[in-house]
DSSP file (Angstrom, degrees, kcal/mol; ACC not computed):
  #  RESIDUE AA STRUCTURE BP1 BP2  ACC     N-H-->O    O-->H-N    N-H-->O    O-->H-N    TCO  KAPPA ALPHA  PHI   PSI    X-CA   Y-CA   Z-CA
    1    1 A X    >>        0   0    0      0, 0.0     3,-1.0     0, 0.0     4,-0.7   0.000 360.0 360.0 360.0 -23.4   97.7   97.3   87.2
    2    2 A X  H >>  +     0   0    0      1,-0.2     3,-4.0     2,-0.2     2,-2.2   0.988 360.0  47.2-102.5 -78.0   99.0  101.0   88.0
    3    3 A X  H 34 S+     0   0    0      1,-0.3    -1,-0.2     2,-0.2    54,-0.0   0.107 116.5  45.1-105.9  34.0   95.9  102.7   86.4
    4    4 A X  H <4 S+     0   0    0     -2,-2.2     4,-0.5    -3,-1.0    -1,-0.3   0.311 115.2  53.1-134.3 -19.1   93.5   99.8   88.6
    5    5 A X  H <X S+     0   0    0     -3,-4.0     4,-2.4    -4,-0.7     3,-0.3   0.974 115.9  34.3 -67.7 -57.7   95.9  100.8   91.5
    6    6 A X  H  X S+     0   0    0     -4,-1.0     4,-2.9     1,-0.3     5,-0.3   0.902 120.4  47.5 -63.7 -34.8   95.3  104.6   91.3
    7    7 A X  H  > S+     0   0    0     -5,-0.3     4,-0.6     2,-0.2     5,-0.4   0.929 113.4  52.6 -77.6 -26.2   91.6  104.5   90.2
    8    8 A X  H  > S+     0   0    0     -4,-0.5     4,-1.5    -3,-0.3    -1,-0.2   0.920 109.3  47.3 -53.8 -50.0   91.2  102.0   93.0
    9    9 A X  H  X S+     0   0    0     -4,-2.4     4,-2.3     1,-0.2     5,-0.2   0.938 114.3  44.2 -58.1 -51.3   92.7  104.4   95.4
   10   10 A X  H  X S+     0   0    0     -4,-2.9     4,-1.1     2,-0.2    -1,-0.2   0.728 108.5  59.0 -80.4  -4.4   90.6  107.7   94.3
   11   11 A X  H  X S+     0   0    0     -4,-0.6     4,-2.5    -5,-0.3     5,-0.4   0.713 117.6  31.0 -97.2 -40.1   87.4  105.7   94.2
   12   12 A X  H  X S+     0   0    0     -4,-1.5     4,-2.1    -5,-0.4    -2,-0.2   0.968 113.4  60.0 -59.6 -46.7   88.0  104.8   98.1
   13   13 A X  H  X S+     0   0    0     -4,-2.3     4,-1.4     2,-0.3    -1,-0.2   0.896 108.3  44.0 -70.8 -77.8   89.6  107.8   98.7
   14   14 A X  H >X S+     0   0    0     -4,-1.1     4,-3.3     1,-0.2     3,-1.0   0.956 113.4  52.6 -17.0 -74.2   86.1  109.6   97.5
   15   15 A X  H 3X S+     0   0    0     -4,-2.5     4,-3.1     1,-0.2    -2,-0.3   0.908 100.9  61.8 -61.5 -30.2   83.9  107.2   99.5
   16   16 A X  H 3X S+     0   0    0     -4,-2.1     4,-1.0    -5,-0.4    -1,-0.2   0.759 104.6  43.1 -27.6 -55.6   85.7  107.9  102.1
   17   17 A X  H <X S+     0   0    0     -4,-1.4     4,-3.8    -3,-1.0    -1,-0.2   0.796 116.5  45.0 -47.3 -52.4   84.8  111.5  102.1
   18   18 A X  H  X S+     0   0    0     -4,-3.3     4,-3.1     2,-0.2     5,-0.3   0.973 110.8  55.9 -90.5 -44.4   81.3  111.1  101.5
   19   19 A X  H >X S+     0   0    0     -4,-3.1     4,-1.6    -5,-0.3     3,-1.0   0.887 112.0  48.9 -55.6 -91.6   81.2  108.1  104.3
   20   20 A X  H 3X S+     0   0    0     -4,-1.0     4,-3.3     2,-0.3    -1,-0.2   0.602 110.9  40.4  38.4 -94.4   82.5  110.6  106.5
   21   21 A X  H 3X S+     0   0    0     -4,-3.8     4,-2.2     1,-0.2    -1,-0.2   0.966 115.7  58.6 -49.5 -43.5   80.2  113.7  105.9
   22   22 A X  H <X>S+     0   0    0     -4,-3.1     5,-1.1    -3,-1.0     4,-1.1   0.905 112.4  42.6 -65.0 -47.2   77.3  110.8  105.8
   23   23 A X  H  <5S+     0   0    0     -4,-1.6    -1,-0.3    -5,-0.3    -2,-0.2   0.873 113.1  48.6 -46.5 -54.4   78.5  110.0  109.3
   24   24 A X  H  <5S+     0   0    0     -4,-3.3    -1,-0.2    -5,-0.3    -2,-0.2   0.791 123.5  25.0 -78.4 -16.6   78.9  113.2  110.5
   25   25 A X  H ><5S+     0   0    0     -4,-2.2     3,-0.7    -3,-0.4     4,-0.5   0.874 126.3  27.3 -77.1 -87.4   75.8  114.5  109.6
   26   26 A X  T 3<5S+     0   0    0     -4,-1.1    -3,-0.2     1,-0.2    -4,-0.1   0.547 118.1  50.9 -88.3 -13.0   73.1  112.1  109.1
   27   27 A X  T >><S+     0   0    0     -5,-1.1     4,-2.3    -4,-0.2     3,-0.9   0.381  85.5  87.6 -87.7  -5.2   74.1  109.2  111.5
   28   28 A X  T <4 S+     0   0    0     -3,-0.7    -2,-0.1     1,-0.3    -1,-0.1   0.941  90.8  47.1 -60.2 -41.4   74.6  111.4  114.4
   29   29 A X  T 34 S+     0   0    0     -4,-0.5    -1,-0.3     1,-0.2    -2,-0.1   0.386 117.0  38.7 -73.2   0.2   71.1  111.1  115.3
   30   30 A X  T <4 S+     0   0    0     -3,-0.9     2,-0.2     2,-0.0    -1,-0.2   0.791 105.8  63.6-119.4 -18.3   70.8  107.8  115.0
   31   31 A X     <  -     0   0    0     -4,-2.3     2,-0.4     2,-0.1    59,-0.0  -0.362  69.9-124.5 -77.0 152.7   74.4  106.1  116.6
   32   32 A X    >>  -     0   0    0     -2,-0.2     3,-1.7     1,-0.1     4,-1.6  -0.882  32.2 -93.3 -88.3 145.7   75.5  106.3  119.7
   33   33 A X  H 3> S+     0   0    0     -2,-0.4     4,-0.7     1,-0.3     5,-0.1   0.723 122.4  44.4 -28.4 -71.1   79.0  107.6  120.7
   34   34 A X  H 3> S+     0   0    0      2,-0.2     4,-1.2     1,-0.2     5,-0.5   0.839 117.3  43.2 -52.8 -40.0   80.8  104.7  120.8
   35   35 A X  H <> S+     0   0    0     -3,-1.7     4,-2.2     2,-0.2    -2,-0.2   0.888 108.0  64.0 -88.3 -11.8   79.3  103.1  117.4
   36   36 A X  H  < S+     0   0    0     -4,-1.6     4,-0.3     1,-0.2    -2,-0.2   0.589 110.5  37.6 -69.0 -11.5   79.8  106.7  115.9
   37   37 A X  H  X S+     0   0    0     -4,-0.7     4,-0.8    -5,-0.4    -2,-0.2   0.557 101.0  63.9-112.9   0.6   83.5  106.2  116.5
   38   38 A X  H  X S+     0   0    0     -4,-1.2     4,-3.0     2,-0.2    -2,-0.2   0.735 109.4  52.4 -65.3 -82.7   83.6  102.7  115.6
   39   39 A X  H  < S+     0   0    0     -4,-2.2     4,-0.4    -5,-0.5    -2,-0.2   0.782 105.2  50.8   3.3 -67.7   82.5  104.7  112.0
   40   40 A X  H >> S+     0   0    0     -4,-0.3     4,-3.2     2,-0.2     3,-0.5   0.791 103.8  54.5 -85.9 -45.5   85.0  106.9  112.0
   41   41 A X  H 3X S+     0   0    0     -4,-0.8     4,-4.4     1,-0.3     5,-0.5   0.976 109.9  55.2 -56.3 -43.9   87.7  104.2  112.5
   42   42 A X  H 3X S+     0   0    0     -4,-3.0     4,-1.2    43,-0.3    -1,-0.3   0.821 113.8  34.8 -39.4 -42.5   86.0  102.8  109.5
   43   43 A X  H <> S+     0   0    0     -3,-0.5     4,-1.7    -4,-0.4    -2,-0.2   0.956 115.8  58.9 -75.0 -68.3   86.4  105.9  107.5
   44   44 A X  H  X S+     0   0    0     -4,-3.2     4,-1.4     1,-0.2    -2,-0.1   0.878 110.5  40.5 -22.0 -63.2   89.9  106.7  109.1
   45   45 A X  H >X S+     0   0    0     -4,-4.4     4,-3.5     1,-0.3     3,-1.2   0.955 111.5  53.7 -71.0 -30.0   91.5  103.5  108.0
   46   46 A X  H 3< S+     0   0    0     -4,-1.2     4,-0.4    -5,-0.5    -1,-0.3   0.926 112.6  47.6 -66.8 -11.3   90.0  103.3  104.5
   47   47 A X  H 3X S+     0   0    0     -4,-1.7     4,-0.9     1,-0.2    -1,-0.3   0.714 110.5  53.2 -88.1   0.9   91.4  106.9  103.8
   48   48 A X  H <X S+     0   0    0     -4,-1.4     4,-3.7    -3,-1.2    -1,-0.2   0.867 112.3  36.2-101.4 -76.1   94.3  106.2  105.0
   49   49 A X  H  < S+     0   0    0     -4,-3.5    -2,-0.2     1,-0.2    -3,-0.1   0.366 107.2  67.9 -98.0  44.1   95.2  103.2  103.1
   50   50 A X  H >> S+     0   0    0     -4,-0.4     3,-5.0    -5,-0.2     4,-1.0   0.874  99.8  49.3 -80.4 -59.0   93.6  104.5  100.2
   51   51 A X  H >X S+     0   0    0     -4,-0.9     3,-0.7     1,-0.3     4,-0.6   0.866 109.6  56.8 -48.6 -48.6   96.4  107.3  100.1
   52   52 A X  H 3< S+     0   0    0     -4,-3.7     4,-0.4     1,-0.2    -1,-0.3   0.476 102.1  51.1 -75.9   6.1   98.7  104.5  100.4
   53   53 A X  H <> S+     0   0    0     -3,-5.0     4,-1.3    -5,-0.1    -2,-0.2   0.585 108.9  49.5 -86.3 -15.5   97.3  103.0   97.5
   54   54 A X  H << S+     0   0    0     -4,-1.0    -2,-0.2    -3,-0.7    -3,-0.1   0.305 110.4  51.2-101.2   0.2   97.7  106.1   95.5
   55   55 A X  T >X S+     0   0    0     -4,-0.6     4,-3.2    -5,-0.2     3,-0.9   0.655 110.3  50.1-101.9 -47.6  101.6  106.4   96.7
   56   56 A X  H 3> S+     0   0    0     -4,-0.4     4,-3.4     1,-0.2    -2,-0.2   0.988 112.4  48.2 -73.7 -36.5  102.2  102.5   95.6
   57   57 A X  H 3< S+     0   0    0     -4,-1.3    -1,-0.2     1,-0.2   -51,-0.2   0.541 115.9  43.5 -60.8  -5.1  100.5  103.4   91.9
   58   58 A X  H <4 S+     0   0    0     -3,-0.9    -1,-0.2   -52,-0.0    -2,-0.2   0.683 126.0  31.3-115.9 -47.5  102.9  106.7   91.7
   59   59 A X  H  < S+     0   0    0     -4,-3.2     2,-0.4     1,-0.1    -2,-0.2   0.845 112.7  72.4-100.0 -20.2  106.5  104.6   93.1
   60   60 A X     <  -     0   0    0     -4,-3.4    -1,-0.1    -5,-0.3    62,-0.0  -0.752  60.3-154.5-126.0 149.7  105.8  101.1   91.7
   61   61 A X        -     0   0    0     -2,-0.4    -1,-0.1     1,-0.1   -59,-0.1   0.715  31.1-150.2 -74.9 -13.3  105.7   99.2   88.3
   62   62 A X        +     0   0    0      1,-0.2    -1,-0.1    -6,-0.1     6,-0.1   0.840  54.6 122.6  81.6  19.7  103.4   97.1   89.7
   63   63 A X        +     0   0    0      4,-0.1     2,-0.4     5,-0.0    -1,-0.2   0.247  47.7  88.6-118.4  12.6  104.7   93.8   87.3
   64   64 A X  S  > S-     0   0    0      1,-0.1     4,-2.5     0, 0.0     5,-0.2  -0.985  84.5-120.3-121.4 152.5  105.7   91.4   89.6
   65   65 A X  H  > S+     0   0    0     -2,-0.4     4,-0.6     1,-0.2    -1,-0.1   0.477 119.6  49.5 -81.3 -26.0  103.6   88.4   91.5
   66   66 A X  H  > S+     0   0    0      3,-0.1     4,-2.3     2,-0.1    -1,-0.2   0.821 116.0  41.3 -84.3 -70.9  104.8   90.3   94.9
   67   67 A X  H  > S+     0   0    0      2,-0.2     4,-1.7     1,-0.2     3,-0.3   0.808 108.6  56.2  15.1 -89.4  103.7   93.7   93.6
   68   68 A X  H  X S+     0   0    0     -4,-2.5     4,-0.6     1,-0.3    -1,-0.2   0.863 109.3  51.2 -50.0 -52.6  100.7   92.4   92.2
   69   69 A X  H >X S+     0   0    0     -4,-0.6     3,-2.5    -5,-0.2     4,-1.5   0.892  95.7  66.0 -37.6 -58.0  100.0   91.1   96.0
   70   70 A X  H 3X S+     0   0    0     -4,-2.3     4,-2.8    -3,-0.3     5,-0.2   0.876 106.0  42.7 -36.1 -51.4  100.4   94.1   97.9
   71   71 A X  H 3X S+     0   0    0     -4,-1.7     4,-0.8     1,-0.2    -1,-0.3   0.577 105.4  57.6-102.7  21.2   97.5   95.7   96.3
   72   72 A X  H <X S+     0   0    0     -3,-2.5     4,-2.8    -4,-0.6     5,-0.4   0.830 109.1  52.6 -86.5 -27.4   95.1   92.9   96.3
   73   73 A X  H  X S+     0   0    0     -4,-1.5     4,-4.0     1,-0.2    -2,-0.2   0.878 112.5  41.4 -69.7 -48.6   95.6   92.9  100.1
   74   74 A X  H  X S+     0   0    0     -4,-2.8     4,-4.6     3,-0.2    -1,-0.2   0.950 112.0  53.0 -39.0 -68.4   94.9   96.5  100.5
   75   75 A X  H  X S+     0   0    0     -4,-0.8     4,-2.7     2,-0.3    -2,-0.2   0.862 121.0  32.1 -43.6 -60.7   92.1   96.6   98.3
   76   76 A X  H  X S+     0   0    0     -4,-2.8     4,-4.9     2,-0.1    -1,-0.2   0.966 116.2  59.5 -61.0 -42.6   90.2   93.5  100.2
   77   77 A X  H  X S+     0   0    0     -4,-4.0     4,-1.9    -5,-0.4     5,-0.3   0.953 105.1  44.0 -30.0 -70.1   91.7   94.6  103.1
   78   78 A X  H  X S+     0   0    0     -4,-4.6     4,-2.9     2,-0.2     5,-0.3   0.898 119.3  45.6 -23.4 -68.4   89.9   98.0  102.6
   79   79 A X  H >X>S+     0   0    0     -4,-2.7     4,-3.2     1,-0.3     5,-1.1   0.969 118.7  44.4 -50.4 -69.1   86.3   96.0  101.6
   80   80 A X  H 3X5S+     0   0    0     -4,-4.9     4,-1.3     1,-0.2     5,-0.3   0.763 120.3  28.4 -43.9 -59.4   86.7   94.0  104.1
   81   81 A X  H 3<5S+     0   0    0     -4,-1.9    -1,-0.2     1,-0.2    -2,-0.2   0.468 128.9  33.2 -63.7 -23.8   87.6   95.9  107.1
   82   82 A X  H <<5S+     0   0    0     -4,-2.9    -1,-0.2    -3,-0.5    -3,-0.2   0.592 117.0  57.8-116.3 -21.2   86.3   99.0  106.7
   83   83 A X  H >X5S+     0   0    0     -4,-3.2     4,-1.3    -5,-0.3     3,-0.6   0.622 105.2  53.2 -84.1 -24.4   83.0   97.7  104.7
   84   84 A X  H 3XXS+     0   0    0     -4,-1.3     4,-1.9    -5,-1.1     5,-0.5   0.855 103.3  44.5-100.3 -25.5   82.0   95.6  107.3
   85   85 A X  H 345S+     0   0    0     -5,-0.3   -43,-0.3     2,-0.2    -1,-0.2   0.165 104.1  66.1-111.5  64.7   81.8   97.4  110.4
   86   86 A X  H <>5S+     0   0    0     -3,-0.6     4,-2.4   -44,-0.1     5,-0.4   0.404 115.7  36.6 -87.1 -76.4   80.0  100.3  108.4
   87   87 A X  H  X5S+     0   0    0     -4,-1.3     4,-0.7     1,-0.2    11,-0.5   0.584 111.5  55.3 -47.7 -10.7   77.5   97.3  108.3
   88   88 A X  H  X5S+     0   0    0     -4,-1.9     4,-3.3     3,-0.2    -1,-0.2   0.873 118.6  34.3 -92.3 -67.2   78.1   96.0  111.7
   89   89 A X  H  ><S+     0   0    0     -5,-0.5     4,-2.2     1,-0.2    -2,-0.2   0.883 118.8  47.4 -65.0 -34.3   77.2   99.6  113.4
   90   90 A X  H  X S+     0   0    0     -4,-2.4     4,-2.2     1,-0.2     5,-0.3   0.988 119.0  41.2 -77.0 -45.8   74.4  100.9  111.0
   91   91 A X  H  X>S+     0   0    0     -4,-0.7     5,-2.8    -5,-0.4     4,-1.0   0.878 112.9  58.2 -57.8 -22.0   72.6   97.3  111.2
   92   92 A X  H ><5S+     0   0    0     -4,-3.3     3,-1.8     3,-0.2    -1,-0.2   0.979 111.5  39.2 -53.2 -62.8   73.6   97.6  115.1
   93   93 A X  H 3<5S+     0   0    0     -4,-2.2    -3,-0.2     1,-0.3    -2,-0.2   0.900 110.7  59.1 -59.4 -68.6   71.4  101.2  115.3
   94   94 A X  H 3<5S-     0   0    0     -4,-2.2    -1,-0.3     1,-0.2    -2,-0.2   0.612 110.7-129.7 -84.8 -10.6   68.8   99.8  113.1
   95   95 A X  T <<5S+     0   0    0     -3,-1.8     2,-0.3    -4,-1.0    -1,-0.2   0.681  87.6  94.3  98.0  22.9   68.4   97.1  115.8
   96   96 A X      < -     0   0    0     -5,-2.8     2,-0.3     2,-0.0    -2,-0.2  -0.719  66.9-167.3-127.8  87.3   68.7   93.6  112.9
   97   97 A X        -     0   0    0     -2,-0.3     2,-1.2    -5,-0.2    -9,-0.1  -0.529  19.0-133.2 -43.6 125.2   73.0   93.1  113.5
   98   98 A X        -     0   0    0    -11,-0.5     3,-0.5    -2,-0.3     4,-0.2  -0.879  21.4-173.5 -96.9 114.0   74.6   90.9  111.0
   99   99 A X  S >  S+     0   0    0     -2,-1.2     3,-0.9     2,-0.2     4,-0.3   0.589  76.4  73.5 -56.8 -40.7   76.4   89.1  113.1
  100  100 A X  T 3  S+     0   0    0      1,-0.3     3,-0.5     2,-0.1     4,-0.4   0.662  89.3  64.1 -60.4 -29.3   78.1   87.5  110.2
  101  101 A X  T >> S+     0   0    0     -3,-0.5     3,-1.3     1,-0.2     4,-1.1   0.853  84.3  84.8 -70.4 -44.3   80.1   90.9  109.7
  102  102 A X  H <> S+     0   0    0     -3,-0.9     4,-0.9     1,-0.3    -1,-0.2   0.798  93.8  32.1 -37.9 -58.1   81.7   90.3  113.0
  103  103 A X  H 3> S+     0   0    0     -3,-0.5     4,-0.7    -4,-0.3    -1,-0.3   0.636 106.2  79.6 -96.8  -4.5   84.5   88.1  112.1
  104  104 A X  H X> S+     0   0    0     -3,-1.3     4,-3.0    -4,-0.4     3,-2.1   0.978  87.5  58.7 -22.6 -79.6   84.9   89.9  108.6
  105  105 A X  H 3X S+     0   0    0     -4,-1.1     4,-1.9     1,-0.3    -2,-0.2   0.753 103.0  41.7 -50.3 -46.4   86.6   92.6  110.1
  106  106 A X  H 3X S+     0   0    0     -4,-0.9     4,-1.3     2,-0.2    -1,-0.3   0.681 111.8  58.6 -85.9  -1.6   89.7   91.1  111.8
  107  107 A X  H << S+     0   0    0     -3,-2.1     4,-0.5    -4,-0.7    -2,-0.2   0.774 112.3  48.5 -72.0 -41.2   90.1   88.7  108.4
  108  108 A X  H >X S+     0   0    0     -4,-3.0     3,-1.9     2,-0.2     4,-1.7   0.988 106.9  51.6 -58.8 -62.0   90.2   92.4  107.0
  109  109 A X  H >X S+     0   0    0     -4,-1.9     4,-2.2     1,-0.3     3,-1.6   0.942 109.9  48.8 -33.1 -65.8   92.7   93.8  109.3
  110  110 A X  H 3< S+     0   0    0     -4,-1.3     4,-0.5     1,-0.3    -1,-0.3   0.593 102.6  56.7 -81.5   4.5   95.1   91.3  108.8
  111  111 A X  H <> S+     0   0    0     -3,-1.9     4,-1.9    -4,-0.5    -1,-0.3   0.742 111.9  48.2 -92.2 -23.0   95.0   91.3  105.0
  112  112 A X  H <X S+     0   0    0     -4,-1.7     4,-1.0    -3,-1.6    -2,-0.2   0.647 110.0  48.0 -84.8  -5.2   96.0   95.1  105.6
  113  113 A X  H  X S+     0   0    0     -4,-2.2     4,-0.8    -5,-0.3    -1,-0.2   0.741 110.4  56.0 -79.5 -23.9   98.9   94.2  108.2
  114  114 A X  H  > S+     0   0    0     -4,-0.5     4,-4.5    -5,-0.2     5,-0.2   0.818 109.2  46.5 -95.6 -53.8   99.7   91.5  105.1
  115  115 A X  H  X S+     0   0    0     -4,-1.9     4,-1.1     2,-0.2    -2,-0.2   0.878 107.9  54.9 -37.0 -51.8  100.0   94.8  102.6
  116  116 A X  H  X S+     0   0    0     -4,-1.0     4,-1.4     2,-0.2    -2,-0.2   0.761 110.5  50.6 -70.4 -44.5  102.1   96.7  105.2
  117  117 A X  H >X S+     0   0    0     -4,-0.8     4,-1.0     2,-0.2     3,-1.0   0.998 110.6  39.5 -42.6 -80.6  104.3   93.6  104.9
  118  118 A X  H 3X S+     0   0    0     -4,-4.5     4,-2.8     1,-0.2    -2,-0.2   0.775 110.3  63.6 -64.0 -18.3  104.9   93.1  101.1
  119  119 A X  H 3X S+     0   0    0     -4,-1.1     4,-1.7    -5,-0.2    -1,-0.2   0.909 110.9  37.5 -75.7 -18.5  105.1   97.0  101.0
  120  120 A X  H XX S+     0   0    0     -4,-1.4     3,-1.2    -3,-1.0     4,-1.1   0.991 120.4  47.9 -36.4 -81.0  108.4   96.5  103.4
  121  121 A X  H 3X S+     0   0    0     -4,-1.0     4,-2.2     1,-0.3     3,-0.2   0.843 116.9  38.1 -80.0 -66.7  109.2   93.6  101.6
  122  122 A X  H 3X S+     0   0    0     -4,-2.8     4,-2.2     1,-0.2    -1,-0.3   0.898 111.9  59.7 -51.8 -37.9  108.7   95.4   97.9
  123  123 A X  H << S+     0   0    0     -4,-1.7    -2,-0.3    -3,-1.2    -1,-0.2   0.899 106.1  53.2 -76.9 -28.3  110.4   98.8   99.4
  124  124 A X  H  < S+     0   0    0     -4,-1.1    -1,-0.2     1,-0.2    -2,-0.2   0.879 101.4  59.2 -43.3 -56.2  113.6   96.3  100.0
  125  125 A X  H  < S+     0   0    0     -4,-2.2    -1,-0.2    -5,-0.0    -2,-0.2   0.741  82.5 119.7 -24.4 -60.4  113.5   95.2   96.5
  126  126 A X     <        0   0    0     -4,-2.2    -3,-0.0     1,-0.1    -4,-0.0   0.013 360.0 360.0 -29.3 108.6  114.0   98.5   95.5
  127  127 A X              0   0    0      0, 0.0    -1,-0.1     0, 0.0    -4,-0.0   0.537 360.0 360.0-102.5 360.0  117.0   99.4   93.5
């Protein structure tokens, strides 16, 4: 589970990067302000709690059923939240929205507010 946390964490971490440059570069011309920061929150959050996936995979043994929770939440959390309104804003610009992506995104959010939780929860635990 610790070497599916960390590899999880550097593979987001990465795309992060590269979603990013891809943003700052090659989407400038095609977003508008507002969905070019809509983007960036995407990017923001995934790098964010990517790093905080790579912090639980360095302080925790990762072997218990709470644990084990914390980092599916992140990890869907991520996909979800940060993977759908990449899709929400590029299909936006390309003028076909998936609409479907819409309610995606706060199902995402709260699975990473749900992380934020059991890592509180887990940092209690700590002896």
């Amino acid at each position: 589970m610790i070497q599916f946390t960390l590899l999880t964490a550097t593979l987001f971490g990465g795309l992060a990067v590269a979603f990013g440059a891809f943003g700052a570069h090659a989407l400038t011309k095609i977003l508008t302000k507002d969905q070019l920061k809509s983007f960036e929150t995407g990017v923001k959050y995934q790098m964010y709690h990517a790093i905080v996936l790579l912090s639980i995979g360095f302080n925790f043994n990762l072997d218990t059923t709470s644990e084990k929770y914390m980092v599916y939440c992140f990890v869907v959390g991520i996909i979800l939240f940060s993977f759908s309104i990449y899709g929400l804003v590029v299909s936006t610009a390309k003028n076909h929205k998936l609409r479907f992506l819409g309610p995606i995104t706060p199902i995402g959010g709260l699975l990473l507010i749900s992380g934020w939780v059991l890592l509180f929860l887990n940092i209690l635990k700590l002896k």
